[in-house]
N, C-alpha and C positions, 0 to 999 in steps of 0.2 A: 880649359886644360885641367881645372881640379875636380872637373866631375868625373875625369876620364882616367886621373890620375890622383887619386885624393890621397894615399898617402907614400908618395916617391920612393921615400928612406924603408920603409917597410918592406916593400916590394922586391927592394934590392940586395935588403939583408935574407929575405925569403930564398931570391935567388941564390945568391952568396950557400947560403944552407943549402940549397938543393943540391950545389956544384960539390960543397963538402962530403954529402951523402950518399952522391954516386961515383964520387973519386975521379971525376974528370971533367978535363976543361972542354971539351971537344963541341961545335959549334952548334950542334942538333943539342948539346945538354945544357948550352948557354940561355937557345931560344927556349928552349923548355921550360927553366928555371923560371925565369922573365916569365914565359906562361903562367907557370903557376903561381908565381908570385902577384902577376896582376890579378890573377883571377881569386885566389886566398882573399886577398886585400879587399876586393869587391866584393863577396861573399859577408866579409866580415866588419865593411867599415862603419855599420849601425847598431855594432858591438861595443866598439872604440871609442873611448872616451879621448874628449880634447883637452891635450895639457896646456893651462898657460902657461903665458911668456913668466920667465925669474925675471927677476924685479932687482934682487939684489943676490948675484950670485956668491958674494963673501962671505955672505951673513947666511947662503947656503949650505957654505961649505963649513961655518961654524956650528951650525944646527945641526950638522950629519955628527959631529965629535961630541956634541952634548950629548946625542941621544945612544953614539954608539957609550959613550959614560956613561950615561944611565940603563945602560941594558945590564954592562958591567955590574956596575952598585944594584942591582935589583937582582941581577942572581945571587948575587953576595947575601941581600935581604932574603930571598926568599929560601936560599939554603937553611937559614939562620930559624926559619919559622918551621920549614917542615921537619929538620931537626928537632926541636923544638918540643914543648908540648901542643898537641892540637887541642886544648880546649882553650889556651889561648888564639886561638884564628877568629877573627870576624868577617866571615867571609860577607858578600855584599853584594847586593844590584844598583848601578847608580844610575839615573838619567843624566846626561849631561848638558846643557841647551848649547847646540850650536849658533856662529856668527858664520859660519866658512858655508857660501851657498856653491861652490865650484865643485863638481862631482870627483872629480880628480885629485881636487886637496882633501877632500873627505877620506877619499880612500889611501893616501898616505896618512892621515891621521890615523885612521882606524888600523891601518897597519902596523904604526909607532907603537900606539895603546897596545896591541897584542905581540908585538917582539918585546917588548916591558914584560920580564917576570913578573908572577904578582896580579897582574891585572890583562883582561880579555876584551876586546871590543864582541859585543852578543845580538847589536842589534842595530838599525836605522830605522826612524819614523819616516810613515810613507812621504812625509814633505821634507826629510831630512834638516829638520831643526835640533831631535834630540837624538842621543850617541847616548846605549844603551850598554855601559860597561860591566862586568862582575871582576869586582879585587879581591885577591885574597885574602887580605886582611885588613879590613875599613873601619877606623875606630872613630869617623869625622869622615861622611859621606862629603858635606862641603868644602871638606879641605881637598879631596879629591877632585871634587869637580873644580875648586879654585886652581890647581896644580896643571891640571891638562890642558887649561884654560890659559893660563900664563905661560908654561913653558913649552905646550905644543901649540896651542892652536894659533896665539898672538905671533910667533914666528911665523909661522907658515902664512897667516893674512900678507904679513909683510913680506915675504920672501916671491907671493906669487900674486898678481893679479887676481881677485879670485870672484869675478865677475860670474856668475852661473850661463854657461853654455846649452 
């Protein structure tokens, strides 16, 4: 049933969008929908990455408000720098060594790092060990890589399963 059907909720939010898109319920636009929705899904699902299971969803919903705070305080920073004079900037390239082997946590990682003013995720190693960031302004490349290290990645191990799939 999940080779035939591998991802249900997908398919049905496809559907749902299709029904939105042509402005009616009507039973030739249900089955359609549902067509195309299976068919999208199947086309696509050696695209798709598998999320895991949360682990601890409290401690999810604590890590969504840190990190929305620290997008905050890092615009705050980074208004502060480009204001600023720019011959104070150190701008930077850091490796970072990844623990996270889950291609899914990676990519919210990498996504955190680049909604952070300040700093970009630019790159993953073909084994996805190291997380290739540029900061703004890095006056202590290991303090950086201790930071993302501690406040994003140690979260996120905890928050998710992060068995590589």
């Amino acid at each position: 049933m999940k080779r035939f059907f591998p991802h249900p909720l997908m398919m049905l939010v496809l559907a749902i969008l299709w029904l939105f898109m042509v402005n009616s319920i009507a039973l030739g636009q249900v089955v359609l929908g549902l067509i195309l929705g299976w068919g999208i899904v199947h086309l696509t699902q050696h695209f798709l990455l598998e999320v895991p299971r949360v682990r601890k969803p409290l401690l999810l919903f604590t890590f969504m408000f840190k990190v929305f705070y620290d997008i905050v305080i890092a615009n705050l920073q980074v208004a502060k720098l480009v204001l600023g004079s720019p011959q104070r900037l150190n701008p930077a390239f850091v490796d970072v060594p990844m623990d996270i082997e889950n291609d899914f946590v990676l990519a919210v990682l990498s996504s955190i790092v680049s909604l952070t003013p300040g700093t970009v995720s630019a790159g993953l190693s073909a084994d996805h060990k190291i997380l290739l960031l540029h900061g703004l302004d890095v006056p202590d490349a290991q303090a950086l890589i201790d930071e993302v290290k501690q406040r994003y990645e140690a979260p996120l191990m905890e928050i998710f399963e992060c068995s590589r799939t």
